[in-house]
N, C-alpha and C positions, 0 to 999 in steps of 0.2 A: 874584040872581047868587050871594049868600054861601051859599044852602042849595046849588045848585046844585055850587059849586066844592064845598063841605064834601063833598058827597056822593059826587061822583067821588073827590076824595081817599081819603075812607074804604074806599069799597071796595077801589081800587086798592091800599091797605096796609094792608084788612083790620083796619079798625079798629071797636072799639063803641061808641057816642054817649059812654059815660066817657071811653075814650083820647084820643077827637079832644078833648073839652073839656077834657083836662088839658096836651094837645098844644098847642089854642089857648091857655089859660093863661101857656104858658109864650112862644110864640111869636107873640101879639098874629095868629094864622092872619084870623081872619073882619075885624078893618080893614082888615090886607093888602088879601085881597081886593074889600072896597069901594074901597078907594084905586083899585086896578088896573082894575075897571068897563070904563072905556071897552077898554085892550089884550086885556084877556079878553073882549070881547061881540064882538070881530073874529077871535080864534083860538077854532081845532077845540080838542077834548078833550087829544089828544095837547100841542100846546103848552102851553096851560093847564098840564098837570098837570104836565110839565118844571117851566114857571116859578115854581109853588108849591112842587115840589118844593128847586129851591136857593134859593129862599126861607128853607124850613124849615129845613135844614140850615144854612144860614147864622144863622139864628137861635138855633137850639141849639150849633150853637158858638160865637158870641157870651156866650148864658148860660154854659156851660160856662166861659168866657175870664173872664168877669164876677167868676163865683162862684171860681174859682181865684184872682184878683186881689186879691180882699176879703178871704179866706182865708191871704193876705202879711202878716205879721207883718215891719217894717222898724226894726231898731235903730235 
C-alpha cells in the first residue's frame, strides 16, 4: 500500500523519488500511510490522495510552526 500511495502522490505533484524522500523526511509521509492501511484499502484514488494531501500540509506546517518556535529566543 505505501509504494502504492507514494506513487500516486508523486505523480499527482510531479514529484522525483529525491523530492518525495526529502518530502517523507520531513513529514514521517510512508508510516502515515501504513497507519492509515485499512481507510485507504476501502477508498478510490481520489480520496486517498485528498487525505494524504492534508496530511502533508498539515505536516509541513507543523514543521514550519516547530522550527519557528525553536528559533524564539525568550528573555
Amino acid at each position: 500500500m505505501q509504494i502504492r500511495v507514494a506513487n500516486l502522490y508523486r505523480k499527482a505533484h510531479n514529484l522525483s523519488v529525491d523530492e518525495f524522500l526529502k518530502l517523507d523526511r520531513k513529514t514521517d509521509f510512508l508510516p502515515f500511510v501504513a497507519n492509515a492501511y485499512e481507510p485507504f484499502h476501502l477508498t478510490g484514488d481520489p480520496g486517498i490522495l485528498e487525505e494524504v494531501d492534508d496530511y502533508v500540509r498539515g505536516a509541513l506546517a507543523q514543521g514550519a510552526f516547530d522550527k519557528l518556535q525553536n528559533s524564539l529566543t525568550l528573555p
